[in-house]
N, C-alpha and C positions, 0 to 999 in steps of 0.2 A: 861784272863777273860774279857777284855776290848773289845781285838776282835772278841770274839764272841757274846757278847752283840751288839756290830756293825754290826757283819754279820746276829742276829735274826731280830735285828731293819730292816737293807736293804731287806730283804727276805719279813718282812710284808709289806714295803711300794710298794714292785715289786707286791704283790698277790693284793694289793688294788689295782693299777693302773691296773691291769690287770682286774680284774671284775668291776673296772667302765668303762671301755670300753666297757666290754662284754651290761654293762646295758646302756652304750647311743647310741650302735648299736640296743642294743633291741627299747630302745623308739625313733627312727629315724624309725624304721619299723614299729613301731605302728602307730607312727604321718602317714605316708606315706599308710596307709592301711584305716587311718581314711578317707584323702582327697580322695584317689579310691571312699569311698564311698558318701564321698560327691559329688567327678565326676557325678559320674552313677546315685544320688538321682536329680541333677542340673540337668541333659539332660536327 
C-alpha cells in the first residue's frame, strides 16, 4: 500500500514538472513575441 502511495505521489509531481515547463516555454514565447513587437513599433 506504501508503494503505491509512493508511485501516485512520484507520477503527480513528474505531470507537474512536466506542464510547468510546458507553461515557461509558453511565456518565453510570449515575452519574445511582445519585444518583436516592441522592435517593429521602435523602428
Amino acid at each position: 500500500m506504501l508503494k503505491a502511495i509512493g508511485v501516485v505521489l512520484l507520477s503527480l509531481i513528474v505531470v507537474s514538472a512536466l506542464s510547468g515547463c510546458n507553461t515557461v516555454r509558453g511565456f518565453g514565447q510570449d515575452i519574445r513575441h511582445v519585444g518583436g513587437a516592441i522592435e517593429r513599433g521602435a523602428s
